[in-house]
N, C-alpha and C positions, 0 to 999 in steps of 0.2 A: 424565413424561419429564425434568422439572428436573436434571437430573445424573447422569442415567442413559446409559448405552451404547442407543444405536438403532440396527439393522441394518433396513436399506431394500430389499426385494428387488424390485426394479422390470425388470418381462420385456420387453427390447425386440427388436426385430427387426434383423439381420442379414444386409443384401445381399450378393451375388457379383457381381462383375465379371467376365462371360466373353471382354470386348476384350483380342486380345494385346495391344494400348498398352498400355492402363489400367496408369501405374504403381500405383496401389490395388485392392489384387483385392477387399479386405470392406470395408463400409460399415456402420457402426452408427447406431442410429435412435437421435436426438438428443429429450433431452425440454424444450424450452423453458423456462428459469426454475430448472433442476433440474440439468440435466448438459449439458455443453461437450465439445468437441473436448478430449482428451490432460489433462483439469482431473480431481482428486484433491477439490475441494471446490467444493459450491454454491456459486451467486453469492451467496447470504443469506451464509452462512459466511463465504467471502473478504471481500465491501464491510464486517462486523462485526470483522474482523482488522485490516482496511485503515487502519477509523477506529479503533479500539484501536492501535495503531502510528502515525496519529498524532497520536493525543492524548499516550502514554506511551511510545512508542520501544520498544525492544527486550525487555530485564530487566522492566521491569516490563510492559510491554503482554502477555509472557508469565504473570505470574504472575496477572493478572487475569485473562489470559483463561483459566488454571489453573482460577480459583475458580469462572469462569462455567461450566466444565465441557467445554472450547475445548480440547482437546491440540494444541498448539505447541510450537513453539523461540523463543528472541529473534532467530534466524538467521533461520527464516521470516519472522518479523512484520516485520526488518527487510525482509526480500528483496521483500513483501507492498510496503512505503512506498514502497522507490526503484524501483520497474516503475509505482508511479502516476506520471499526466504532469505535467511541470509545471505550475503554474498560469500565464493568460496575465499577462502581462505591464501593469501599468496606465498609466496615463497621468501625464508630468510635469506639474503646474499650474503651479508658480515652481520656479526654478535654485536659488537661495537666500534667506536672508536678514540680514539685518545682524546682528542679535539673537544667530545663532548663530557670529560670530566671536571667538576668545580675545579677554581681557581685554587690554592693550596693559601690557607690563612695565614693571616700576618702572624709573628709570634707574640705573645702574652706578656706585657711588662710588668714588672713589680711595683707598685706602687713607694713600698718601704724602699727600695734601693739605689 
């Protein structure tokens, strides 16, 4: 399968909703691990884009994933990086420190004097 095209024909079932409410009248039977609600690619597939975008970004996370046999855009892989969440936020140890303040300027001489 290394580079090759795979067609996955996987039979699943398809509810009816006969409630007037129900704004959903069909329901498809979801396979864990495999296929999502309105999703176009595996979660294998997606989390391997995700981390290829951000190891390499756009241009290239594309062209690697080209080689791996991955059809993309760099518009995906980017669109793939900014829908992941932030990371949380860490903790300040110290405010600063001396070490990193500029060096203190030579003083200004007069030209006239």
């Amino acid at each position: 399968m290394a580079g090759q095209p795979v067609e996955i024909r996987l039979p699943v079932r398809r509810f009816f909703c006969d409630a007037v409410r129900c704004p959903v009248r069909t329901f498809a039977e979801q396979v864990t691990g495999l296929t999502g609600r309105y999703t176009r690619r595996s979660p294998l597939l997606r989390q391997t884009l995700e981390k290829i975008g951000l190891a390499l970004a756009g241009r290239a996370g594309a062209r690697l994933a080209d080689r791996l046999g991955l059809e993309t855009s760099r518009s995906s892989v980017l669109r793939l990086v900014r829908a992941l969440p932030d990371p949380p936020a860490g903790t300040v140890n110290s405010a600063g420190c001396g070490r990193l303040r500029p060096p203190p300027r030579p003083p200004v001489r007069d030209r006239a004097g």
